[in-house]
N, CA, C and O atoms as CSV, one atom per row, in Angstrom:
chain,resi,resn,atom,element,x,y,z
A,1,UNK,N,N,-11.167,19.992,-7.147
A,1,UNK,CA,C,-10.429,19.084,-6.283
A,1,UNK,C,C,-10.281,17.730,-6.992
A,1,UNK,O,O,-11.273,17.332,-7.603
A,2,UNK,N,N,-9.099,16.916,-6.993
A,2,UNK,CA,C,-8.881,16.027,-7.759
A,2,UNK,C,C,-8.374,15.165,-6.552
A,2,UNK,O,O,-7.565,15.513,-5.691
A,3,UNK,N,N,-8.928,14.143,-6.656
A,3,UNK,CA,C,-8.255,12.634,-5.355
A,3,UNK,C,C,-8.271,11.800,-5.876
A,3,UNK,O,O,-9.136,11.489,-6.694
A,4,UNK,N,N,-6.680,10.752,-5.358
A,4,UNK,CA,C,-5.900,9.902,-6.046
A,4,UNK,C,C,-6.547,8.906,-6.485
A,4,UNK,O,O,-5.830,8.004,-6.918
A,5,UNK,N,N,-7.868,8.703,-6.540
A,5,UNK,CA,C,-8.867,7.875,-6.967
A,5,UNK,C,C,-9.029,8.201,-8.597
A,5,UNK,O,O,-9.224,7.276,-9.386
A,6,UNK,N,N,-8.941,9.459,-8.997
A,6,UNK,CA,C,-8.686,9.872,-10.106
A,6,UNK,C,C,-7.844,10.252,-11.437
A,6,UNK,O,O,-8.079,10.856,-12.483
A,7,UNK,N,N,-6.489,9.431,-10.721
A,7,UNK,CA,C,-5.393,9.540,-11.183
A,7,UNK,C,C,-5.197,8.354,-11.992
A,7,UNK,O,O,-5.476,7.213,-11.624
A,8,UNK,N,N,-4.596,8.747,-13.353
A,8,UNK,CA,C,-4.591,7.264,-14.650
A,8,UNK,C,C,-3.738,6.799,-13.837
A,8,UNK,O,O,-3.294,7.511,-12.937
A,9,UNK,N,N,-3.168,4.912,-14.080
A,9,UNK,CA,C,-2.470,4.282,-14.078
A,9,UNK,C,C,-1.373,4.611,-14.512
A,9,UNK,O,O,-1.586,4.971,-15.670
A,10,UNK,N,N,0.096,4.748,-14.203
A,10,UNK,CA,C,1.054,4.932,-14.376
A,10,UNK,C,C,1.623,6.355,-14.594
A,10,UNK,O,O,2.428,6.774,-15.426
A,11,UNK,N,N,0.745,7.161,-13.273
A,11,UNK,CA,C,0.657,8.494,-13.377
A,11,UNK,C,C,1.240,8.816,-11.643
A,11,UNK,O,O,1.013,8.134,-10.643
A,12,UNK,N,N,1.943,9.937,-11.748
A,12,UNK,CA,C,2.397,10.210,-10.053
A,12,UNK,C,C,1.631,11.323,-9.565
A,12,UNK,O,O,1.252,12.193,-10.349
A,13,UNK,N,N,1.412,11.363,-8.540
A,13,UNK,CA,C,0.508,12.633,-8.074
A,13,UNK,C,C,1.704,12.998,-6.640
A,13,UNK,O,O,2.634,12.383,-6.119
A,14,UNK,N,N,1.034,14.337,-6.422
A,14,UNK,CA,C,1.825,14.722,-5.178
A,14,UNK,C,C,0.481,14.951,-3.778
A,14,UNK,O,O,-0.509,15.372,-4.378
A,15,UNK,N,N,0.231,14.862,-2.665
A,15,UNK,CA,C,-0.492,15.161,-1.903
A,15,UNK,C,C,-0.991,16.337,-1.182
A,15,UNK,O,O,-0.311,16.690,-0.218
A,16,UNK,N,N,-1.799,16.857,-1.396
A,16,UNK,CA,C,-2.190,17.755,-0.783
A,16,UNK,C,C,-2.878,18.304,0.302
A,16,UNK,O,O,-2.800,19.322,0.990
A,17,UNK,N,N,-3.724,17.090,0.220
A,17,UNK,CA,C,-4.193,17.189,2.052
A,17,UNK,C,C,-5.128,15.761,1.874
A,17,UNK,O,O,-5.517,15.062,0.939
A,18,UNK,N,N,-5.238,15.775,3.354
A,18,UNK,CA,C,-5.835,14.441,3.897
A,18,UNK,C,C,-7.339,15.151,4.297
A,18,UNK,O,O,-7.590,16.171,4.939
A,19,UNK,N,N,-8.353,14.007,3.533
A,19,UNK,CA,C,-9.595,14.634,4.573
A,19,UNK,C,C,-9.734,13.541,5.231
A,19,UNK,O,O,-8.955,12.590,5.304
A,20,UNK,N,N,-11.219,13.763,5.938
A,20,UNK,CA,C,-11.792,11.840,6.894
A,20,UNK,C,C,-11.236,12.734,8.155
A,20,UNK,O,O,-10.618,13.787,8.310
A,21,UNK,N,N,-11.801,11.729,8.944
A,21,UNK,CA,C,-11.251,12.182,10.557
A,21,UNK,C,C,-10.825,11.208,11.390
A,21,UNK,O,O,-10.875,10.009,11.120
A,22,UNK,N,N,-10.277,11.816,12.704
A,22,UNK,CA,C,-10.457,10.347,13.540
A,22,UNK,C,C,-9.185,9.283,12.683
A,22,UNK,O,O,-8.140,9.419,12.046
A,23,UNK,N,N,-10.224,8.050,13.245
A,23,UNK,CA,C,-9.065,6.654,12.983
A,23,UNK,C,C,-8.379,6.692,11.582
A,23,UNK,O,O,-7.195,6.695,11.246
A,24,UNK,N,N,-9.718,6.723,10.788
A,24,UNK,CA,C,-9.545,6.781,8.910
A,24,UNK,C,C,-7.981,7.404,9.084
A,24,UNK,O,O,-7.011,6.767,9.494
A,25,UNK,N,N,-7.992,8.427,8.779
A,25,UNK,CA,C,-7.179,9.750,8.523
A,25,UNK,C,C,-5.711,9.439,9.247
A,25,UNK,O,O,-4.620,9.608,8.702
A,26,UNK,N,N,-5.956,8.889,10.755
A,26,UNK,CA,C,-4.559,8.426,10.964
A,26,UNK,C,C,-3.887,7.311,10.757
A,26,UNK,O,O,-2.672,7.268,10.948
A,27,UNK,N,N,-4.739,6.041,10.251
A,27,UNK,CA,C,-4.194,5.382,9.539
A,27,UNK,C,C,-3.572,5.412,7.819
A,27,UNK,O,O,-2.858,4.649,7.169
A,28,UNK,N,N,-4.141,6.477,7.582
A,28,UNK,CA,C,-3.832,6.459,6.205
A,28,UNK,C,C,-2.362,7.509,6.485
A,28,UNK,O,O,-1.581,7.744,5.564
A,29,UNK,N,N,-2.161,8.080,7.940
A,29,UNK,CA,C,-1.156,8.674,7.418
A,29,UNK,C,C,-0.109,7.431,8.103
A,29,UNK,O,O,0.834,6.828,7.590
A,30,UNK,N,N,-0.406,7.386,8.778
A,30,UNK,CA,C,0.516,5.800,9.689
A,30,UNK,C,C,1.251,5.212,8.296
A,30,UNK,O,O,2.405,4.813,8.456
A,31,UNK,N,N,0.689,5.123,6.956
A,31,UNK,CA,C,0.939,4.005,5.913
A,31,UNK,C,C,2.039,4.806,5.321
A,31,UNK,O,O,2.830,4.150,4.643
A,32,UNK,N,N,2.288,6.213,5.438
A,32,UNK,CA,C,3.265,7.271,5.025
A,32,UNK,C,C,2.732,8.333,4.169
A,32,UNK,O,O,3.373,9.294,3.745
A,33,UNK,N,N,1.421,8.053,3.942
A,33,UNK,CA,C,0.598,9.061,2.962
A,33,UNK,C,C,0.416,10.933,3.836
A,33,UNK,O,O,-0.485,11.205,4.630
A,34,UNK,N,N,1.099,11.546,3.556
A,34,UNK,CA,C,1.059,12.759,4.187
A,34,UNK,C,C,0.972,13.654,3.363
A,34,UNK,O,O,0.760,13.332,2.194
A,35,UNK,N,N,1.134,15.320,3.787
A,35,UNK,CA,C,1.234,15.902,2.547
A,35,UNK,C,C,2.333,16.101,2.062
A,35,UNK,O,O,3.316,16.128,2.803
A,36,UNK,N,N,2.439,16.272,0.838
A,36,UNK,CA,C,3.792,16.667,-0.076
A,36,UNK,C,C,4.566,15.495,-0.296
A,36,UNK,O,O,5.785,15.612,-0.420
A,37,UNK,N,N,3.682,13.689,-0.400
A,37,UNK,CA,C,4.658,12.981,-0.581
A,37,UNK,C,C,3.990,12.282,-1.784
A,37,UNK,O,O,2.823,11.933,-1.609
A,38,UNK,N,N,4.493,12.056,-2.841
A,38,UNK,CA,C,4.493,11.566,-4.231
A,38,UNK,C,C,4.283,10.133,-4.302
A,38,UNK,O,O,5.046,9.292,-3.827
A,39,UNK,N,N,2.978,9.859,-5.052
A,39,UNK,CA,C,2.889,8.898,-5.093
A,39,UNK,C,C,2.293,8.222,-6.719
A,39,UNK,O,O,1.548,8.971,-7.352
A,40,UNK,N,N,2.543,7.208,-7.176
A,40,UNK,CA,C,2.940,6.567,-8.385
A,40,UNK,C,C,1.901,5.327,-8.384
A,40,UNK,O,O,2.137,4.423,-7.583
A,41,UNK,N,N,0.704,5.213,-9.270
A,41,UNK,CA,C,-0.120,4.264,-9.355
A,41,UNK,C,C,0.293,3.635,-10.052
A,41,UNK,O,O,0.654,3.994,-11.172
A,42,UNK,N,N,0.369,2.468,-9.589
A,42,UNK,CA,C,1.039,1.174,-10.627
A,42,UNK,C,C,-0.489,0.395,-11.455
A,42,UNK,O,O,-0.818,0.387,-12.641
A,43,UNK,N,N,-0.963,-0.024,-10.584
A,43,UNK,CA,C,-2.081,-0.422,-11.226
A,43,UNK,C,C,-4.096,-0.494,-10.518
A,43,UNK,O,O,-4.556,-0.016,-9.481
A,44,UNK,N,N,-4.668,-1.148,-11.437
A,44,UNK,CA,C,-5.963,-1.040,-10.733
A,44,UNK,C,C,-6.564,-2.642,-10.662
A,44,UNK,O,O,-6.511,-3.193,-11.761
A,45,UNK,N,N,-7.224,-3.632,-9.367
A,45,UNK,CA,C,-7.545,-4.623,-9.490
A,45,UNK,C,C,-8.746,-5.004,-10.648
A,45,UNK,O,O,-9.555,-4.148,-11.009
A,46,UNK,N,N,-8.754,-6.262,-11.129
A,46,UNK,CA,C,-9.589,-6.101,-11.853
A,46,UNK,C,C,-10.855,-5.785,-11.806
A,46,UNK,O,O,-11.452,-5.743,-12.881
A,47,UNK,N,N,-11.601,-5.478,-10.536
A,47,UNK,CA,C,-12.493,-5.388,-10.325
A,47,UNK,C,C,-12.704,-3.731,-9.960
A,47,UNK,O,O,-13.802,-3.247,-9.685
A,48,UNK,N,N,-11.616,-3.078,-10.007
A,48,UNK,CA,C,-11.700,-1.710,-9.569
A,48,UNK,C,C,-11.431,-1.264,-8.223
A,48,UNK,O,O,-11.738,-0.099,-7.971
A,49,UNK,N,N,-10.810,-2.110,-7.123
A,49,UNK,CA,C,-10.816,-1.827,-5.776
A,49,UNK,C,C,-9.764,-3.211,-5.549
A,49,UNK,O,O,-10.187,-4.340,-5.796
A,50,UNK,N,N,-8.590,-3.016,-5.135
A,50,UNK,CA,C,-8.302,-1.606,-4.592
A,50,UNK,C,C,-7.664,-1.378,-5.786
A,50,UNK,O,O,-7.879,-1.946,-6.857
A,51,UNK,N,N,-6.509,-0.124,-5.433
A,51,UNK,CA,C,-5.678,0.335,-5.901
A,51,UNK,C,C,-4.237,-0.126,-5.644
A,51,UNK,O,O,-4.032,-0.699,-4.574
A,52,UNK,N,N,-3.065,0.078,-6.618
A,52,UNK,CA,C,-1.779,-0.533,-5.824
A,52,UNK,C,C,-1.482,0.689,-6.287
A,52,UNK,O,O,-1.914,1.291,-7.270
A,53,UNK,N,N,-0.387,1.109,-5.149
A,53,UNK,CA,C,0.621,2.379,-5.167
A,53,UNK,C,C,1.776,2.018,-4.570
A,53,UNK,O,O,2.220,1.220,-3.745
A,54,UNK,N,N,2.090,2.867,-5.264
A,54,UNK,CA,C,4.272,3.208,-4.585
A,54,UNK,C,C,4.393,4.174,-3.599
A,54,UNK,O,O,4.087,5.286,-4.029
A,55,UNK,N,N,4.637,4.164,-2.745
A,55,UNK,CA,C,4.851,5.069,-1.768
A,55,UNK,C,C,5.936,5.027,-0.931
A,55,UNK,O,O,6.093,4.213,-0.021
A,56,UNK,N,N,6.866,6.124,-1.320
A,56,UNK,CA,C,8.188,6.412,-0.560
A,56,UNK,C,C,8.830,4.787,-0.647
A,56,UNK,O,O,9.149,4.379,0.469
A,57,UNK,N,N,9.004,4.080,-1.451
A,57,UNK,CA,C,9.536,2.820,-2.166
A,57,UNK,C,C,9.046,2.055,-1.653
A,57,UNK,O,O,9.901,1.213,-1.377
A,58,UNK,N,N,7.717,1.640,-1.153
A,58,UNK,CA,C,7.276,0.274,-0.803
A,58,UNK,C,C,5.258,0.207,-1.488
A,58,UNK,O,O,4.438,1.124,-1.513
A,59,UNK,N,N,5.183,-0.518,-1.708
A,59,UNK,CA,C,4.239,-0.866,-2.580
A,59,UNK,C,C,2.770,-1.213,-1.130
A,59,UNK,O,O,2.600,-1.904,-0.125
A,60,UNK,N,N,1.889,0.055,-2.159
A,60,UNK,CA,C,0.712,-0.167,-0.997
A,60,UNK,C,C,-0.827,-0.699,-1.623
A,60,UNK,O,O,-1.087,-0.294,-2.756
A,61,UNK,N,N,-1.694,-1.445,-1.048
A,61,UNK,CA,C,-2.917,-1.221,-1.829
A,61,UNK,C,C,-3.768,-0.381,-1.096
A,61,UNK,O,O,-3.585,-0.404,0.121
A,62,UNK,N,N,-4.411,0.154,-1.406
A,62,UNK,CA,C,-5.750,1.195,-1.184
A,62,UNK,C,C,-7.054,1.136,-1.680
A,62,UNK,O,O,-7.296,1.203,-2.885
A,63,UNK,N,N,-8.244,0.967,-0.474
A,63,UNK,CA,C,-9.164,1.031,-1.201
A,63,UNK,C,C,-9.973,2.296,-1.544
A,63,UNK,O,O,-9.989,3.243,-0.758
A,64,UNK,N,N,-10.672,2.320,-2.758
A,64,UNK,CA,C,-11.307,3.529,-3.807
A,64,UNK,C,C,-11.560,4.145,-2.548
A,64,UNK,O,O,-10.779,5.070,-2.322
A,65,UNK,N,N,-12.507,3.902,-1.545
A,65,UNK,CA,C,-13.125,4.535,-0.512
A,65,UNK,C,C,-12.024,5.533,0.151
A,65,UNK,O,O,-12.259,6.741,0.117
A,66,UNK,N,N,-10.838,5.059,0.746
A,66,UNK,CA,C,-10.165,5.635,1.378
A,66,UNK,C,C,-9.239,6.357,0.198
A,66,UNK,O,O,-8.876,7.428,0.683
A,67,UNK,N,N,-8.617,6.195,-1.374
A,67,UNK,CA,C,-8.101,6.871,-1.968
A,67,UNK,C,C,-8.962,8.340,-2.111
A,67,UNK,O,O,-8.323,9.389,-2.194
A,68,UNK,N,N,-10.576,8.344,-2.135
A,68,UNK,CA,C,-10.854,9.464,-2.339
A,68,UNK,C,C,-11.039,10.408,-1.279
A,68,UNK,O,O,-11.675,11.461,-1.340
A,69,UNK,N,N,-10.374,9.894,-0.223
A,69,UNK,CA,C,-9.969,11.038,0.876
A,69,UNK,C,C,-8.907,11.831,1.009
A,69,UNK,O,O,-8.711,12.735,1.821
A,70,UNK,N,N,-7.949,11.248,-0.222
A,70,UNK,CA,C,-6.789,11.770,-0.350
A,70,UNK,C,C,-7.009,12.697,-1.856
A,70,UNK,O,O,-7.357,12.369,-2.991
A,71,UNK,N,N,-6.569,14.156,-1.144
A,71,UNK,CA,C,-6.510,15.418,-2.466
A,71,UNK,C,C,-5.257,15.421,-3.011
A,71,UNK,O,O,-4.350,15.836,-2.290
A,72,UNK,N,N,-4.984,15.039,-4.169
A,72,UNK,CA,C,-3.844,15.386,-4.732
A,72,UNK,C,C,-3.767,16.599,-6.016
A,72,UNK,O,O,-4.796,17.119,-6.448
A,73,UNK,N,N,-2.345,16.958,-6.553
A,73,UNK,CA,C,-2.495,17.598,-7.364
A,73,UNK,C,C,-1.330,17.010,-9.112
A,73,UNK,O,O,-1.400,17.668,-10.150
């Protein structure tokens, strides 16, 4: 299992499922993160948290915690 926490910088992944439950899980899909939607890491803060992503053309940050709930492939 590979989650978007693991994905190089300037690399696209596609989604495969959401884990977490509850609130987590529906906010992360609320943001447009679902399955089968492609997403494009632009970069990483300098400190490692969060993450910035592209998603369905609008630019998101994410933190490590909640990227590794997301399985991509």
């Amino acid at each position: 299992m590979k989650t978007l926490r693991e994905v190089p910088i300037g690399s696209t992944a596609r989604v495969v499922k959401l884990h977490g439950e509850g609130a987590i899980k529906r906010r992360i899909m609320d943001m447009g993160i679902t399955r089968g939607t492609e997403i494009f890491v632009r970069k990483v803060a300098p400190l490692g948290d969060p993450i910035e992503l592209n998603v369905r053309g609008y630019e998101l940050s994410l933190r490590k915690a909640d990227a590794e709930l997301i399985e991509v492939e």
